[in-house]
PQR file with spaces between the fields and no chain letter, atoms N, CA, C, O and H, PARSE charges and radii, in Angstrom:
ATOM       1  N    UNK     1     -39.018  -41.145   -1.810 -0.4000 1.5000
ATOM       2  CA   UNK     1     -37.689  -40.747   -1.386 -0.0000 2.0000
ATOM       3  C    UNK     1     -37.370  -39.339   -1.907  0.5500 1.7000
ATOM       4  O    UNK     1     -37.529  -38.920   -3.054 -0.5500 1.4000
ATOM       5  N    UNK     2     -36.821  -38.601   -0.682 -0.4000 1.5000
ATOM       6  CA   UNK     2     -36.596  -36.966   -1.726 -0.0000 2.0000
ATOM       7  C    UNK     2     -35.013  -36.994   -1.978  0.5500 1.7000
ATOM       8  O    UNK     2     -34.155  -37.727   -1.487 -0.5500 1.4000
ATOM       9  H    UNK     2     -36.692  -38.941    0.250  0.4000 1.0000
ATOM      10  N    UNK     3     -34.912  -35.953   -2.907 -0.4000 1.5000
ATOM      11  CA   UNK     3     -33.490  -35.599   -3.272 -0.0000 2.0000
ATOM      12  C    UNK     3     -32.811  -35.027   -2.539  0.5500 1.7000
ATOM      13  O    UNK     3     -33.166  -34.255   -1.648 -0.5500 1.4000
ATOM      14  H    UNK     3     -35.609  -35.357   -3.306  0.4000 1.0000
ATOM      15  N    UNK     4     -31.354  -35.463   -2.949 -0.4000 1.5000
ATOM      16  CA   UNK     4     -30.255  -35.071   -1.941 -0.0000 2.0000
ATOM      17  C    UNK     4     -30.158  -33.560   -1.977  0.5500 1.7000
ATOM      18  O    UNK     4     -30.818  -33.129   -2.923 -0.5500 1.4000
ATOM      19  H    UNK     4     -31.066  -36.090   -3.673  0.4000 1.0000
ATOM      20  N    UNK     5     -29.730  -32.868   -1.469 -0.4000 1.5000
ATOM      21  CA   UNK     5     -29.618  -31.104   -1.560 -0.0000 2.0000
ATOM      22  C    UNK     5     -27.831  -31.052   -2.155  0.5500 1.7000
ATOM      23  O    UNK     5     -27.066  -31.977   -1.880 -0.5500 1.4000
ATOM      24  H    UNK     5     -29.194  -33.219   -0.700  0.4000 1.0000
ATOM      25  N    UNK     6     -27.458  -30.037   -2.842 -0.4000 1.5000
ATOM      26  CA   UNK     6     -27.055  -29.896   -3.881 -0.0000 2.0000
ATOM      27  C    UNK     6     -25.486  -29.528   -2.761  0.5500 1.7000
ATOM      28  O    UNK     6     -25.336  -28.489   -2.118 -0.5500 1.4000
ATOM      29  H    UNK     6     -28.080  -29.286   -3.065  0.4000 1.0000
ATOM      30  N    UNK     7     -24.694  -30.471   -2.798 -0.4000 1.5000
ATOM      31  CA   UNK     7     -23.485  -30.032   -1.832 -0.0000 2.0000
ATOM      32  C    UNK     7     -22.875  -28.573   -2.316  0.5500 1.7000
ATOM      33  O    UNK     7     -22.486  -28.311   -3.454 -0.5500 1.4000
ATOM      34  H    UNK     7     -24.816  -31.315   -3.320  0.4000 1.0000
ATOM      35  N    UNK     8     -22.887  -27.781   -1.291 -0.4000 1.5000
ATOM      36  CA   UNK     8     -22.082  -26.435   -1.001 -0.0000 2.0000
ATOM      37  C    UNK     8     -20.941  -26.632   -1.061  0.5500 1.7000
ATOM      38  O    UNK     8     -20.270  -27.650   -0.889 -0.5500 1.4000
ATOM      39  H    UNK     8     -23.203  -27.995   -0.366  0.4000 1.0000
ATOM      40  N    UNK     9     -20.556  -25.040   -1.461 -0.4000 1.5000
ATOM      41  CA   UNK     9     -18.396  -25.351   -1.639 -0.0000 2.0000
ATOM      42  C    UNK     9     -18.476  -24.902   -0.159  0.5500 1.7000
ATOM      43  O    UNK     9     -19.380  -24.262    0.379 -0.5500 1.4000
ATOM      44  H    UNK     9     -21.101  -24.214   -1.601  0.4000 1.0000
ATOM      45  N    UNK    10     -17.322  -25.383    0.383 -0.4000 1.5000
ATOM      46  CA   UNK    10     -16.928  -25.447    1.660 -0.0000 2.0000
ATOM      47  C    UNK    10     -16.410  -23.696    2.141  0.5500 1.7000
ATOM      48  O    UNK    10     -15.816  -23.112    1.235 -0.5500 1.4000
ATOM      49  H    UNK    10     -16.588  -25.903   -0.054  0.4000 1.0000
ATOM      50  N    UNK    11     -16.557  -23.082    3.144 -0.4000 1.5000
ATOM      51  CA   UNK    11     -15.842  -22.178    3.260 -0.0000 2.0000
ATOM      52  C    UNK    11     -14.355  -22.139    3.996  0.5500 1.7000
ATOM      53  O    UNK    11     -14.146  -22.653    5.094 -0.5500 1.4000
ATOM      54  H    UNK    11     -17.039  -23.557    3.880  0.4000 1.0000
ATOM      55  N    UNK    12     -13.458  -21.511    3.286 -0.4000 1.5000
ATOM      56  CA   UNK    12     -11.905  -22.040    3.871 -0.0000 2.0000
ATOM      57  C    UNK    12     -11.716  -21.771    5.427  0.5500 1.7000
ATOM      58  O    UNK    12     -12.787  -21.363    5.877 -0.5500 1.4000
ATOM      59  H    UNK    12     -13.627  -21.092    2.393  0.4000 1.0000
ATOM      60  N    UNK    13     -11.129  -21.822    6.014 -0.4000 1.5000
ATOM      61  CA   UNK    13     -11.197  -21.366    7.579 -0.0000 2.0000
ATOM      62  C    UNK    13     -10.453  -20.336    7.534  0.5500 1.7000
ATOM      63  O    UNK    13     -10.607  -19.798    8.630 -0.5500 1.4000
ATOM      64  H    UNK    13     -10.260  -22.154    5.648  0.4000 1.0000
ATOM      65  N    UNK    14      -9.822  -19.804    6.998 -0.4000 1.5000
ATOM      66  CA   UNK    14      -9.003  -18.562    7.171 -0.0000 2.0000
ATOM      67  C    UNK    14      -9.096  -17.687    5.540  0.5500 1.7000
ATOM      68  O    UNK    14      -8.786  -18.174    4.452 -0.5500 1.4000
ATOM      69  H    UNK    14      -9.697  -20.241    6.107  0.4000 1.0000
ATOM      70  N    UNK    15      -9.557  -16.441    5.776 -0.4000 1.5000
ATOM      71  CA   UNK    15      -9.876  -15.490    5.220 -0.0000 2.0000
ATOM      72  C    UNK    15      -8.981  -14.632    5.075  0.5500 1.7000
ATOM      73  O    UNK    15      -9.277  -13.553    4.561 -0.5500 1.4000
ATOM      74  H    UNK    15      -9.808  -16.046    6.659  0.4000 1.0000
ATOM      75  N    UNK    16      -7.500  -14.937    5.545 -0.4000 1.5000
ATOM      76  CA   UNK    16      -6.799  -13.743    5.817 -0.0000 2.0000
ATOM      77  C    UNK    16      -5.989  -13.076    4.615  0.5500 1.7000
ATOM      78  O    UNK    16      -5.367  -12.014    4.659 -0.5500 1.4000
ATOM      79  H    UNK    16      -7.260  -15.813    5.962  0.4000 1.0000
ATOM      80  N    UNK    17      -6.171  -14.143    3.278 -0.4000 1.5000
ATOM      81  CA   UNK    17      -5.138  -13.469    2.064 -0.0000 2.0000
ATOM      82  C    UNK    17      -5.988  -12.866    1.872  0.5500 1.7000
ATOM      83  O    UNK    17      -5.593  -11.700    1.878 -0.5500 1.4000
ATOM      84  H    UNK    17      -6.676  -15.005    3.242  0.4000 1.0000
ATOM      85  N    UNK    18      -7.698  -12.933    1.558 -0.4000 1.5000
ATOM      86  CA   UNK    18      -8.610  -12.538    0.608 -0.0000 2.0000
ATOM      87  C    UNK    18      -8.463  -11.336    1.410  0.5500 1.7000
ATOM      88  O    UNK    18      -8.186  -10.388    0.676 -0.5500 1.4000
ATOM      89  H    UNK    18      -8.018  -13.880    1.553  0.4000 1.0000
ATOM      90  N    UNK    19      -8.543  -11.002    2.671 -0.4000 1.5000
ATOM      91  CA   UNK    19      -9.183   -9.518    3.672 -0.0000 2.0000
ATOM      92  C    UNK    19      -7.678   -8.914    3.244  0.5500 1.7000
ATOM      93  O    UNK    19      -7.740   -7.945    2.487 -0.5500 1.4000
ATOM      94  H    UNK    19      -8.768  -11.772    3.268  0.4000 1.0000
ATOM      95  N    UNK    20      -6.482   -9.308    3.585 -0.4000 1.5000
ATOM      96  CA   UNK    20      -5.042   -8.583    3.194 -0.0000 2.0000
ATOM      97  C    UNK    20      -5.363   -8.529    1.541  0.5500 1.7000
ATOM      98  O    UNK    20      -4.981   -7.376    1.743 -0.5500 1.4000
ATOM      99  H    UNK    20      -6.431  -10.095    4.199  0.4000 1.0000
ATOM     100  N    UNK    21      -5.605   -8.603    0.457 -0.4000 1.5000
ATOM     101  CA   UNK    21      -5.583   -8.162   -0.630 -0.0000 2.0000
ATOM     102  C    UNK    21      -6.387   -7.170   -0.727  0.5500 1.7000
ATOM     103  O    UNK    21      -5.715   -6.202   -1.084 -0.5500 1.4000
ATOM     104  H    UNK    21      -5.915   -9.539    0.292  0.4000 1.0000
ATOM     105  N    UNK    22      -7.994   -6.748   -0.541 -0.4000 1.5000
ATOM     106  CA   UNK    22      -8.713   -6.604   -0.177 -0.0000 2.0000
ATOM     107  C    UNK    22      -8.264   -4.755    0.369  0.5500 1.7000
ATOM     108  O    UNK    22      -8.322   -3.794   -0.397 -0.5500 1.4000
ATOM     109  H    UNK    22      -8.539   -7.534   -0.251  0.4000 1.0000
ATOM     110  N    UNK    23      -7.960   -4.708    1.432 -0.4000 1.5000
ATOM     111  CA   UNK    23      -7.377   -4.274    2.316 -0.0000 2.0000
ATOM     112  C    UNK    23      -6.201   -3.351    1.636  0.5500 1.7000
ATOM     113  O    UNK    23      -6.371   -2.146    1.816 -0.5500 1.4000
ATOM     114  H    UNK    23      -7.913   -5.489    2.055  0.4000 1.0000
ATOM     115  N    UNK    24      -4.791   -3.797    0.727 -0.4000 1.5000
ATOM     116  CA   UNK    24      -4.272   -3.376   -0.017 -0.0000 2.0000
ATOM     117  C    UNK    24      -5.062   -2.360   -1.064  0.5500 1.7000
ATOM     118  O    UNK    24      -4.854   -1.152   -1.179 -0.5500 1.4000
ATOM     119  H    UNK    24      -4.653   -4.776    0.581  0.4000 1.0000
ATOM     120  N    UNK    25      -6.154   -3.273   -1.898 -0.4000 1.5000
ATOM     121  CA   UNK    25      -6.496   -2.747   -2.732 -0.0000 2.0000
ATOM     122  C    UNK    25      -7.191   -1.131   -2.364  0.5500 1.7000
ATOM     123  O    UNK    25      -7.259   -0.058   -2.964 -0.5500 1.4000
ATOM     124  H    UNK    25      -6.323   -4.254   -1.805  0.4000 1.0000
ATOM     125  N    UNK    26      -7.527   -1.529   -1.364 -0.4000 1.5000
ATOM     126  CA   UNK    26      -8.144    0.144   -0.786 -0.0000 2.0000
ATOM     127  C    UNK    26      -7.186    0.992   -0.373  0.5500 1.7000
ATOM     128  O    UNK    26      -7.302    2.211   -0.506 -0.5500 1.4000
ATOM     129  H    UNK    26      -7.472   -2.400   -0.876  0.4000 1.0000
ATOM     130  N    UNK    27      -6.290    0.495    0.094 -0.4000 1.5000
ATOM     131  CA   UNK    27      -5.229    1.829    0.212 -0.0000 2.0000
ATOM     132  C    UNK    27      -4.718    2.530   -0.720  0.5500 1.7000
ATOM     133  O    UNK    27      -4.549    3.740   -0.569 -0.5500 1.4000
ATOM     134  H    UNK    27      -6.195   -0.494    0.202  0.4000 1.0000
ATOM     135  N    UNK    28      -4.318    1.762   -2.063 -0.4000 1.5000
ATOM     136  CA   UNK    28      -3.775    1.961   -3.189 -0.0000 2.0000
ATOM     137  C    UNK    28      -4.628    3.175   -3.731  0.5500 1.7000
ATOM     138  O    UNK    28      -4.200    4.328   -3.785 -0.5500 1.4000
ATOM     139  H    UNK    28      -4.454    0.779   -2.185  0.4000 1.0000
ATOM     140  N    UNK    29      -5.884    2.775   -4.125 -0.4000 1.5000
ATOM     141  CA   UNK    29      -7.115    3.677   -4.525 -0.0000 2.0000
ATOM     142  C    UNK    29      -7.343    4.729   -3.712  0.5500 1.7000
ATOM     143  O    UNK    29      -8.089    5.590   -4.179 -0.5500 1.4000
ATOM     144  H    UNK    29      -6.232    1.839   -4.081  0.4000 1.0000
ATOM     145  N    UNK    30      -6.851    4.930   -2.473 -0.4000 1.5000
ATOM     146  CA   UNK    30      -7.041    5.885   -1.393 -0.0000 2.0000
ATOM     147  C    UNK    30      -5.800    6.796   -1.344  0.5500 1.7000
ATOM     148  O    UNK    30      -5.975    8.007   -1.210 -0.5500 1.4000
ATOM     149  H    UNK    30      -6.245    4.231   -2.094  0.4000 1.0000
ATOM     150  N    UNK    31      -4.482    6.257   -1.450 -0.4000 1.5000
ATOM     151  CA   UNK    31      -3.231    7.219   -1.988 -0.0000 2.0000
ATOM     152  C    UNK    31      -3.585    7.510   -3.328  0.5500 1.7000
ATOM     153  O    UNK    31      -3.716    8.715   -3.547 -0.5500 1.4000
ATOM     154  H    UNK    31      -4.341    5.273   -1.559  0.4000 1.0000
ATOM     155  N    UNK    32      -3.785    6.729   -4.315 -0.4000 1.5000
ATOM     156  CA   UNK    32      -3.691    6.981   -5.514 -0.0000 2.0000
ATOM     157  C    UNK    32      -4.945    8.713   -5.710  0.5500 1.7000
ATOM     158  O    UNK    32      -4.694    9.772   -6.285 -0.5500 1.4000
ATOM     159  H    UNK    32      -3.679    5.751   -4.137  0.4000 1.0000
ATOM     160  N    UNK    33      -6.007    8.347   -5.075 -0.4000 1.5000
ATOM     161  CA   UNK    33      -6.779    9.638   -4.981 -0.0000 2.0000
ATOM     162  C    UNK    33      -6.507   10.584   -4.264  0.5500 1.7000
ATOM     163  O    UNK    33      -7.115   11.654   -4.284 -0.5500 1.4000
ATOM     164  H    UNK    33      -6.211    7.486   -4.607  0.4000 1.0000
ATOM     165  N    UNK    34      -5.406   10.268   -3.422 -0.4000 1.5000
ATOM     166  CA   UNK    34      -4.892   11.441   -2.480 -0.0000 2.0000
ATOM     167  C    UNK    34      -3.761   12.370   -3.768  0.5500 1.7000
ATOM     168  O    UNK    34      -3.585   13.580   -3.905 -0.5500 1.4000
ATOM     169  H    UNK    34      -4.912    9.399   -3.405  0.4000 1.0000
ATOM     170  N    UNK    35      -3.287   11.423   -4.385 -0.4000 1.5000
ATOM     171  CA   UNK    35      -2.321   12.183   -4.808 -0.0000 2.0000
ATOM     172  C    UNK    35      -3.055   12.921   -6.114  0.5500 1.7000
ATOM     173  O    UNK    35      -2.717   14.095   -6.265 -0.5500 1.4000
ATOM     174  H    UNK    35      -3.430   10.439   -4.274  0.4000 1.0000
ATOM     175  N    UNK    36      -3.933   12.435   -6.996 -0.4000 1.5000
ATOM     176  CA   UNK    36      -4.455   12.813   -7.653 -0.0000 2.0000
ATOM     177  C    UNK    36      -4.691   14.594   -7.625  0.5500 1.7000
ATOM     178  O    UNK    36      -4.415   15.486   -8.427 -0.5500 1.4000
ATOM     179  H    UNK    36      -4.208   11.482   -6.874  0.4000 1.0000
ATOM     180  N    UNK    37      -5.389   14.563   -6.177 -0.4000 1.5000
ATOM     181  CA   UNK    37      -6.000   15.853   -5.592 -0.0000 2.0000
ATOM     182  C    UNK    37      -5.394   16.953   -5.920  0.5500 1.7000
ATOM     183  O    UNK    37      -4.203   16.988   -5.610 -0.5500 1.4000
ATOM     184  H    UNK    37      -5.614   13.838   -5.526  0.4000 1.0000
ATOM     185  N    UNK    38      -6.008   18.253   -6.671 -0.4000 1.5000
ATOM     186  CA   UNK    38      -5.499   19.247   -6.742 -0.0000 2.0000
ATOM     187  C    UNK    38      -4.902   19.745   -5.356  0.5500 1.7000
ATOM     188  O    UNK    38      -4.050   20.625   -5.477 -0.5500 1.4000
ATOM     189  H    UNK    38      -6.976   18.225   -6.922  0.4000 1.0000
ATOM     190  N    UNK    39      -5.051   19.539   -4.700 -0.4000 1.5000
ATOM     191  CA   UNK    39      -4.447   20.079   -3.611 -0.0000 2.0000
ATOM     192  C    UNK    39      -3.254   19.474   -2.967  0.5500 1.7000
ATOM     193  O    UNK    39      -2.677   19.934   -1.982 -0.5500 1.4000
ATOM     194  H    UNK    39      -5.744   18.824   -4.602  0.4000 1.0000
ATOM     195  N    UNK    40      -2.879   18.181   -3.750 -0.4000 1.5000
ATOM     196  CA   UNK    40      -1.953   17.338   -3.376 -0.0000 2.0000
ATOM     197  C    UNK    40      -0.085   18.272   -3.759  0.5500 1.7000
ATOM     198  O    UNK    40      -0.106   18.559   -4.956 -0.5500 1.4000
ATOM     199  H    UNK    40      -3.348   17.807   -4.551  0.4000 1.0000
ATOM     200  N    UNK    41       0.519   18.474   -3.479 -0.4000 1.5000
ATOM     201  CA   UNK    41       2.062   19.119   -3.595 -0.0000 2.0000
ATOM     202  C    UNK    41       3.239   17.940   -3.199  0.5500 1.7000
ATOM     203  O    UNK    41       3.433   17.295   -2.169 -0.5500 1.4000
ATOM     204  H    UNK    41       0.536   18.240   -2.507  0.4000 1.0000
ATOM     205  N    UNK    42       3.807   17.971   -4.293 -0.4000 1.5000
ATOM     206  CA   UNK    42       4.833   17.322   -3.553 -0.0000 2.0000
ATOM     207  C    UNK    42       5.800   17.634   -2.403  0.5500 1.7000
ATOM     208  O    UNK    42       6.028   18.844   -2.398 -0.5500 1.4000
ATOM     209  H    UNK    42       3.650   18.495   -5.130  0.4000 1.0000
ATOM     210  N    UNK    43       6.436   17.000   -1.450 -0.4000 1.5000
ATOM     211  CA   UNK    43       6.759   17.422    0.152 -0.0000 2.0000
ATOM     212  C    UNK    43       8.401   17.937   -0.256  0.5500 1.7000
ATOM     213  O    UNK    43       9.322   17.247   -0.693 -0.5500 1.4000
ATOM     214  H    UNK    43       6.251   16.017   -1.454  0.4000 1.0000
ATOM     215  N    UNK    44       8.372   19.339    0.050 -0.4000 1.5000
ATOM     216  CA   UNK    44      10.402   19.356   -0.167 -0.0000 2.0000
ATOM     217  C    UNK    44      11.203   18.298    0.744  0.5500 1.7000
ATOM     218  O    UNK    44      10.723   18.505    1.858 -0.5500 1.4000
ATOM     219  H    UNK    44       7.624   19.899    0.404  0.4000 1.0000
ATOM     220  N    UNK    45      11.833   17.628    0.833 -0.4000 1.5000
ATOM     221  CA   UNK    45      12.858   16.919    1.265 -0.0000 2.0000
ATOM     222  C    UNK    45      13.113   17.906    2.613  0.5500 1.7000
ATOM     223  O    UNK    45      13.286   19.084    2.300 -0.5500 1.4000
ATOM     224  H    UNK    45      12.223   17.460   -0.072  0.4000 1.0000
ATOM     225  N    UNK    46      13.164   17.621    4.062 -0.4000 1.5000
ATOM     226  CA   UNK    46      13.695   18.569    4.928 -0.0000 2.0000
ATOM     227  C    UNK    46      14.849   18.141    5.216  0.5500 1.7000
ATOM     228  O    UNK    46      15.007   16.943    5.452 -0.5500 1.4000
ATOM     229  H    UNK    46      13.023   16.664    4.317  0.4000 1.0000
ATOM     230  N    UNK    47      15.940   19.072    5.258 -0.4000 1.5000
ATOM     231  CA   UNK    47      17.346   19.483    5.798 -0.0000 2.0000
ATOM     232  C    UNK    47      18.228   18.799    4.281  0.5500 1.7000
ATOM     233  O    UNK    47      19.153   17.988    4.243 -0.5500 1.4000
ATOM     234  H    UNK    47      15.812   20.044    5.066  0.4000 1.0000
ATOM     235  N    UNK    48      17.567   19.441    3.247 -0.4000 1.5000
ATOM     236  CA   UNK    48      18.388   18.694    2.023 -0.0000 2.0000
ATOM     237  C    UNK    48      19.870   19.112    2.051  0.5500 1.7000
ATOM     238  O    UNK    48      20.559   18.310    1.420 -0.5500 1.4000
ATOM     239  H    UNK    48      16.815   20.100    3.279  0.4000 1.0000
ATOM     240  N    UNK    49      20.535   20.083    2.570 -0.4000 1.5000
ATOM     241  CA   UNK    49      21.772   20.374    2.420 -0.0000 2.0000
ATOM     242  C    UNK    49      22.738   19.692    3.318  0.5500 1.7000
ATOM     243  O    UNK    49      23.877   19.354    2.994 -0.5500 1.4000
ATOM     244  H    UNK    49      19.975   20.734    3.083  0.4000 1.0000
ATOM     245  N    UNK    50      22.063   19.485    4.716 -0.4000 1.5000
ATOM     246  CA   UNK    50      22.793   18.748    5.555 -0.0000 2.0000
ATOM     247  C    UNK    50      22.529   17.469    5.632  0.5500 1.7000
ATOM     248  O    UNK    50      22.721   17.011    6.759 -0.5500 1.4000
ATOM     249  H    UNK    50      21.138   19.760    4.979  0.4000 1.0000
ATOM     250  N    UNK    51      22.200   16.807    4.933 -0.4000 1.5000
ATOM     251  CA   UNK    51      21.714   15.156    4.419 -0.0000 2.0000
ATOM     252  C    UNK    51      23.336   15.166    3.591  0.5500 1.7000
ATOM     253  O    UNK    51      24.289   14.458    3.920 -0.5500 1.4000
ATOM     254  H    UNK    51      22.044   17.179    4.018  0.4000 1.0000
ATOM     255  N    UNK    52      23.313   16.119    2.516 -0.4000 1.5000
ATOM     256  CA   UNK    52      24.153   16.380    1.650 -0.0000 2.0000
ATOM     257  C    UNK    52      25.661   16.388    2.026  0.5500 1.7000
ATOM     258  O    UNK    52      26.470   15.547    1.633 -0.5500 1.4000
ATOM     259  H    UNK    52      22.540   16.694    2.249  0.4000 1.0000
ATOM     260  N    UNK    53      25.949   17.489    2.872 -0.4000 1.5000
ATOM     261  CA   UNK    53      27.101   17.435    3.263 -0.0000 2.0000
ATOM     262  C    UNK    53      27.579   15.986    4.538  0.5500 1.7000
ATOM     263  O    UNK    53      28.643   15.406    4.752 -0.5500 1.4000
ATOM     264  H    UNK    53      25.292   18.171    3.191  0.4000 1.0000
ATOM     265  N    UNK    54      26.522   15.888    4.993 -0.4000 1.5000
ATOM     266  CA   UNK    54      26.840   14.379    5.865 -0.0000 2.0000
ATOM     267  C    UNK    54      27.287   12.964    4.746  0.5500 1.7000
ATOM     268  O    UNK    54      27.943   11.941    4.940 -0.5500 1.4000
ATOM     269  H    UNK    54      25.657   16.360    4.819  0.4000 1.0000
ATOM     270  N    UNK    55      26.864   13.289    4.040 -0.4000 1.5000
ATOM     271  CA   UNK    55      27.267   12.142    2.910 -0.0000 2.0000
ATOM     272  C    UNK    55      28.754   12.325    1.841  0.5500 1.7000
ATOM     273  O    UNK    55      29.237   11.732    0.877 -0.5500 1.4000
ATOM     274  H    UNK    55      26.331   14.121    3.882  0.4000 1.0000
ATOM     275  N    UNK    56      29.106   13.593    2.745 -0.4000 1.5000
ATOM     276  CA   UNK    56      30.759   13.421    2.018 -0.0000 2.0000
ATOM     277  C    UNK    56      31.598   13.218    2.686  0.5500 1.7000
ATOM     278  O    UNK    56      31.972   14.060    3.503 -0.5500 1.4000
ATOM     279  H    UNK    56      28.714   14.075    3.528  0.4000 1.0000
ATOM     280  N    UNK    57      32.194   11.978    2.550 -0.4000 1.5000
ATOM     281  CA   UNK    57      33.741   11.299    3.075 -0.0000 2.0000
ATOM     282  C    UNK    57      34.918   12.290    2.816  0.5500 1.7000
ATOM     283  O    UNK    57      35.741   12.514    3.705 -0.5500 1.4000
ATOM     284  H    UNK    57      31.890   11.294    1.886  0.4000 1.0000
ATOM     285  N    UNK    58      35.001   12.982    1.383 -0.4000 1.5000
ATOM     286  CA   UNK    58      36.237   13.753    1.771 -0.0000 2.0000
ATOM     287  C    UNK    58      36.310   14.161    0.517  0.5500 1.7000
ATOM     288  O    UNK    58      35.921   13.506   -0.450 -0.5500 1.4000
ATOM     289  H    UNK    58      34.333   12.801    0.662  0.4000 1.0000
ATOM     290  N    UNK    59      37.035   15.752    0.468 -0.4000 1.5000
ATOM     291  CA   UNK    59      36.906   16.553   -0.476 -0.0000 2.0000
ATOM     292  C    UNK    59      38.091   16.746   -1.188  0.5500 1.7000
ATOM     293  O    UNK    59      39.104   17.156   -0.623 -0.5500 1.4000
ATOM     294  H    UNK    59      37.351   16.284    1.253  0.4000 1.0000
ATOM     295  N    UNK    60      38.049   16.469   -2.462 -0.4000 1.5000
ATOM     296  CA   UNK    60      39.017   16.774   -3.637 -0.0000 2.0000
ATOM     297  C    UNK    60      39.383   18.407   -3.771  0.5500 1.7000
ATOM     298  O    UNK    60      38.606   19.359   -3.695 -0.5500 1.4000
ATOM     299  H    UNK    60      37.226   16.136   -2.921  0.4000 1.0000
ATOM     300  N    UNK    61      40.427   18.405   -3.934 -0.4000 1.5000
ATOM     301  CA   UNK    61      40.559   19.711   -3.897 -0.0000 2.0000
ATOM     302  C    UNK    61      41.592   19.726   -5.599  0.5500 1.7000
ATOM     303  O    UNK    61      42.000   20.790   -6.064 -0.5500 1.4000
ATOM     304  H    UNK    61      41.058   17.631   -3.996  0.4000 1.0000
């Protein structure tokens, strides 16, 4: 009589947290080296003054 073969762990049917973590983790490492980059600058804010004045309800005088 031969021996039984050694039961396998099952594979789950859906892969989708492991590939979405996965997936995360490379972007992170991929901004994180973007920003690193000497060549990386931070972006000025565009139209900072008129962002500014749109955000005042009303002026003290």
């Amino acid at each position: 009589m031969s021996k039984r073969p050694t039961p396998k762990k099952r594979r789950e049917k859906s892969r989708g947290r492991t590939q979405q973590s996965a997936y995360e983790a490379k972007q992170v490492k991929r901004l994180t080296n973007k920003q690193k980059s000497p060549y990386a600058v931070l972006a000025e804010p565009k139209n900072k003054a008129g962002k500014a004045l749109k955000g005042v309800t009303r002026i003290k005088a």
